[in-house]
PyMOL commands that place a pseudoatom at each C-alpha (Angstrom):
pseudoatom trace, name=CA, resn=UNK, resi=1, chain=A, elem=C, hetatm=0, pos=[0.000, 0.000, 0.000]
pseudoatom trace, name=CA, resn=UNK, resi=2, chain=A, elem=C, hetatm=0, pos=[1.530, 3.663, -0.873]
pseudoatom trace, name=CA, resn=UNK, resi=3, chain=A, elem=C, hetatm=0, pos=[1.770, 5.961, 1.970]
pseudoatom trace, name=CA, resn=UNK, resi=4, chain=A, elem=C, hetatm=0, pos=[-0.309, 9.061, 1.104]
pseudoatom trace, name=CA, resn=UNK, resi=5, chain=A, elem=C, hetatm=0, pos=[-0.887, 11.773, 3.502]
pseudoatom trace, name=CA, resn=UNK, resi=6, chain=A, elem=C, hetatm=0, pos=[-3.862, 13.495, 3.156]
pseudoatom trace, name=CA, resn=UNK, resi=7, chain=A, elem=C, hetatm=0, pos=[-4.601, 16.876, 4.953]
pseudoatom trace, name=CA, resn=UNK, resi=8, chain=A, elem=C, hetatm=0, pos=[-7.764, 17.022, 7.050]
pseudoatom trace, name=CA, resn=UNK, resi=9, chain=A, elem=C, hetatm=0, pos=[-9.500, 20.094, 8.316]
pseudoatom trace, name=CA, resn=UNK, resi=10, chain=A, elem=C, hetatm=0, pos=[-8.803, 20.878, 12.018]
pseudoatom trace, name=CA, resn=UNK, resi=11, chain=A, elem=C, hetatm=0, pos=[-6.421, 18.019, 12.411]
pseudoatom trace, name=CA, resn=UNK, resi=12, chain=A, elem=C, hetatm=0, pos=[-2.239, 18.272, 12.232]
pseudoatom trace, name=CA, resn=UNK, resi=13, chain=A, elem=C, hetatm=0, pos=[-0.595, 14.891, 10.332]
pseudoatom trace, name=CA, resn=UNK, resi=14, chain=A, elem=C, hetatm=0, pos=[2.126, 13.683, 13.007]
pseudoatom trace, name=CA, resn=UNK, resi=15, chain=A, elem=C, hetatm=0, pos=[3.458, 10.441, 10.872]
pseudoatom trace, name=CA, resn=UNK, resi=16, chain=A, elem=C, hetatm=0, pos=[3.034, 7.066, 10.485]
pseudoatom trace, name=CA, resn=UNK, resi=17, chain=A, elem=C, hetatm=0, pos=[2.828, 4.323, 13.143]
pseudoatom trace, name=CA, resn=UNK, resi=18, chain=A, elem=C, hetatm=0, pos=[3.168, 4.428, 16.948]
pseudoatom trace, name=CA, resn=UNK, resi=19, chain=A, elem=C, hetatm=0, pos=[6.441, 6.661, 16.738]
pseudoatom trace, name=CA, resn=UNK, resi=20, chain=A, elem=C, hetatm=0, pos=[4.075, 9.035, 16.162]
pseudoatom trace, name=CA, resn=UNK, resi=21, chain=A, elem=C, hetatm=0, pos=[2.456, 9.161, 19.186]
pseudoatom trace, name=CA, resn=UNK, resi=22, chain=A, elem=C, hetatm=0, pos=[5.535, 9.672, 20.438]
pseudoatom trace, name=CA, resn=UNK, resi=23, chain=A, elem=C, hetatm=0, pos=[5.915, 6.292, 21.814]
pseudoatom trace, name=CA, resn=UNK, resi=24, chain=A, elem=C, hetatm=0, pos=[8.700, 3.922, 21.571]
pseudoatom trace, name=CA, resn=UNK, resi=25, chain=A, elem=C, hetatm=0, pos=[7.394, 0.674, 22.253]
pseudoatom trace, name=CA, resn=UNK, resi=26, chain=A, elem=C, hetatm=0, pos=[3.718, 0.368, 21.445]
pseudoatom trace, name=CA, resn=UNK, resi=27, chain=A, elem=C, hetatm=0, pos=[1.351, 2.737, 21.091]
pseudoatom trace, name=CA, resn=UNK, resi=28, chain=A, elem=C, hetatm=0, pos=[0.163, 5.934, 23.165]
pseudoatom trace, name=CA, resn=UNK, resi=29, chain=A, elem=C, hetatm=0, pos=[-3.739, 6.004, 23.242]
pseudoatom trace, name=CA, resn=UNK, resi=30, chain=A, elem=C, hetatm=0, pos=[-4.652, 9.672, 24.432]
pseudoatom trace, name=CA, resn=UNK, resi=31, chain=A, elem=C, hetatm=0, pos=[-8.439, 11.267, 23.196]
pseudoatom trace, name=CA, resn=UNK, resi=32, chain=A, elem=C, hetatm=0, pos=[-6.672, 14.315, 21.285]
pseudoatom trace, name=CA, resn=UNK, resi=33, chain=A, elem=C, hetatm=0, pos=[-4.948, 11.167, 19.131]
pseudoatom trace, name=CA, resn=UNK, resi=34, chain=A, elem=C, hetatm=0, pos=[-6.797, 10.253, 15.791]
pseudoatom trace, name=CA, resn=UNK, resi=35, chain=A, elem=C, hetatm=0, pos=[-5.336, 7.083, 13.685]
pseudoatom trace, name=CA, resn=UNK, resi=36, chain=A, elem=C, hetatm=0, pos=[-6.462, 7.017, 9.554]
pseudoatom trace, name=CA, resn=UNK, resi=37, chain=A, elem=C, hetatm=0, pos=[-6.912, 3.671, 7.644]
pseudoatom trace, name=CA, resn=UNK, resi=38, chain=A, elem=C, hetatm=0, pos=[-5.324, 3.479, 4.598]
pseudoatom trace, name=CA, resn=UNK, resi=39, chain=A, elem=C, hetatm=0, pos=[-7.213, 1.613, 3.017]
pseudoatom trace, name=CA, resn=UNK, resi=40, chain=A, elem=C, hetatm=0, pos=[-11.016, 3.445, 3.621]
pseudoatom trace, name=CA, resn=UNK, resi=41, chain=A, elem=C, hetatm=0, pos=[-9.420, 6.407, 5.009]
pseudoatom trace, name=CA, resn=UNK, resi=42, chain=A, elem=C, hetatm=0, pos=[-12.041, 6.086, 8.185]
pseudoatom trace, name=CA, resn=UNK, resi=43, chain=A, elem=C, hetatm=0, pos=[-10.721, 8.487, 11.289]
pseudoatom trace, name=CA, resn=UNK, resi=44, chain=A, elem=C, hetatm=0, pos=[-11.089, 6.910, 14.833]
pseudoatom trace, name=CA, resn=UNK, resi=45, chain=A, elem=C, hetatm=0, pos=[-10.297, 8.395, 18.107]
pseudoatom trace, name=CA, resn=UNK, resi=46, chain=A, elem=C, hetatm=0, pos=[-7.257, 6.846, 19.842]
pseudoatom trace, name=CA, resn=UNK, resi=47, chain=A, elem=C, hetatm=0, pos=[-9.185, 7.902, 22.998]
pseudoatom trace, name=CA, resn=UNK, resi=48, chain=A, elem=C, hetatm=0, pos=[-8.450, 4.818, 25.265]
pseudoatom trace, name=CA, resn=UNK, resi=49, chain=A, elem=C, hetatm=0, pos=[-12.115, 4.390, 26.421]
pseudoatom trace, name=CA, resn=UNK, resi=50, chain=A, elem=C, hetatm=0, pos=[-13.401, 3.782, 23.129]
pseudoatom trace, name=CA, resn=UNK, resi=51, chain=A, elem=C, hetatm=0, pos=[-13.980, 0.721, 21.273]
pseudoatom trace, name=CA, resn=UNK, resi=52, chain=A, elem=C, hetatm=0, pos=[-13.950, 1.761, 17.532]
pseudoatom trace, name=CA, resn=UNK, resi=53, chain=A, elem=C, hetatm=0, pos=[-13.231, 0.295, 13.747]
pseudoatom trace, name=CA, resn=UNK, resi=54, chain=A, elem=C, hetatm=0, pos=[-12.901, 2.485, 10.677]
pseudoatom trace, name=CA, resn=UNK, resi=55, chain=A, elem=C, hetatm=0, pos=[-15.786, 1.534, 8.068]
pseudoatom trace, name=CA, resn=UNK, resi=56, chain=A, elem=C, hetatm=0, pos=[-13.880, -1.118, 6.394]
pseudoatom trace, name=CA, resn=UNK, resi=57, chain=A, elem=C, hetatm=0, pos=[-12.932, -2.794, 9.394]
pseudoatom trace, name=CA, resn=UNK, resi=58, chain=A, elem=C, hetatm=0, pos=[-9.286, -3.411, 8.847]
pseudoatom trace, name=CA, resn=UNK, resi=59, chain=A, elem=C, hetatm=0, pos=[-8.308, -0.640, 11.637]
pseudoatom trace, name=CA, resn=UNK, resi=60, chain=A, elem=C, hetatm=0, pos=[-9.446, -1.598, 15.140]
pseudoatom trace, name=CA, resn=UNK, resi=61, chain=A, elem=C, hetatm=0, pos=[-9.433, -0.313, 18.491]
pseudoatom trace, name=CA, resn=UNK, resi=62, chain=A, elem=C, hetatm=0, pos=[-11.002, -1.517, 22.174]
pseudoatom trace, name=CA, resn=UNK, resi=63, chain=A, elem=C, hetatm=0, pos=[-11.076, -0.089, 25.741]
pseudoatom trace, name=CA, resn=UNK, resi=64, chain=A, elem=C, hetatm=0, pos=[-9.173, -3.454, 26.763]
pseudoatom trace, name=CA, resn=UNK, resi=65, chain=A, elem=C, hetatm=0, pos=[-6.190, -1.884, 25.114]
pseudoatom trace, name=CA, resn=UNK, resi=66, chain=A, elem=C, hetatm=0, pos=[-5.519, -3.661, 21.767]
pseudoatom trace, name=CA, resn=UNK, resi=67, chain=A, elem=C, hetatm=0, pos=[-4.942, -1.643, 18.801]
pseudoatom trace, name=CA, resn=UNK, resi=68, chain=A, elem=C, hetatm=0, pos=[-4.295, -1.954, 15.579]
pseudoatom trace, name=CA, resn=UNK, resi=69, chain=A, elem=C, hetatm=0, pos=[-4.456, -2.721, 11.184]
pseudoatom trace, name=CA, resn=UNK, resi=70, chain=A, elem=C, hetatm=0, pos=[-4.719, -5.727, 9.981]
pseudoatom trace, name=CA, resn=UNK, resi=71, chain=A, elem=C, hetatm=0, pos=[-2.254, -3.972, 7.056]
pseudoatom trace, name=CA, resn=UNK, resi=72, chain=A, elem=C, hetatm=0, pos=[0.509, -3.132, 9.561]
pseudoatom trace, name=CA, resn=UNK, resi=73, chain=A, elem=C, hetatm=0, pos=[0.961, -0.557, 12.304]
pseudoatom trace, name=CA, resn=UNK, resi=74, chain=A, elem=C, hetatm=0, pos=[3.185, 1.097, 9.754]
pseudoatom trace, name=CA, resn=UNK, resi=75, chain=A, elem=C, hetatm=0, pos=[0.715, 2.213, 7.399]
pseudoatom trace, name=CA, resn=UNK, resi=76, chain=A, elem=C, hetatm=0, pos=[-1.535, 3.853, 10.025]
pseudoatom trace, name=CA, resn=UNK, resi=77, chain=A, elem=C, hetatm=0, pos=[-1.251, 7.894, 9.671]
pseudoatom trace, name=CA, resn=UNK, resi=78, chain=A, elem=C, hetatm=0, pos=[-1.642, 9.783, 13.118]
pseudoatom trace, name=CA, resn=UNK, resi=79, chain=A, elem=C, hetatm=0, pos=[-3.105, 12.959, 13.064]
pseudoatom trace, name=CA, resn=UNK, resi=80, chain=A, elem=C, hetatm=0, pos=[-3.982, 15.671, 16.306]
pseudoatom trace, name=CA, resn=UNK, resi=81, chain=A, elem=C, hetatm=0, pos=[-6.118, 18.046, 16.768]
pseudoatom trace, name=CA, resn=UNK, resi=82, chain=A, elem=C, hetatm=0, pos=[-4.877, 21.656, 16.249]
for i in range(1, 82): cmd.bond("trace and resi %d" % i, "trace and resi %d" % (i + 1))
show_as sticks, trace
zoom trace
């Protein structure tokens, strides 16, 4: 899959995988966190009390904890709120 970053209104692009949330093992799940599929390009809060999937279903997040894209944590963009 290519990497494309695309620029959302009232959201900042911080990079790809959990580096970006300024993690280095893992990933940081804090509400003002936002992770986009690739492949539907679905938006879900990294907010740690959530349980959310993007619309296709191949990014996936629960309040337990787990996280994650069944295409690699790699291709997940990280975006912020400004």
């Amino acid at each position: 899959m290519e990497r494309k970053v695309t620029e959302i209104d009232g959201y900042r692009f911080l990079g790809w995988g959990p580096t970006a949330t300024r993690s280095t093992i893992g990933w940081v799940m804090r509400a003002d966190l936002f992770a986009r599929c690739g492949r539907c390009g679905g938006l879900i809060s990294l907010d740690p009390a959530l349980d959310e999937n993007c619309r296709c279903g191949r990014l996936n997040k629960d309040s337990a904890g787990r996280f994650g894209s069944t295409d690699g944590d790699g291709d997940i963009a990280i975006y912020t709120t400004d």
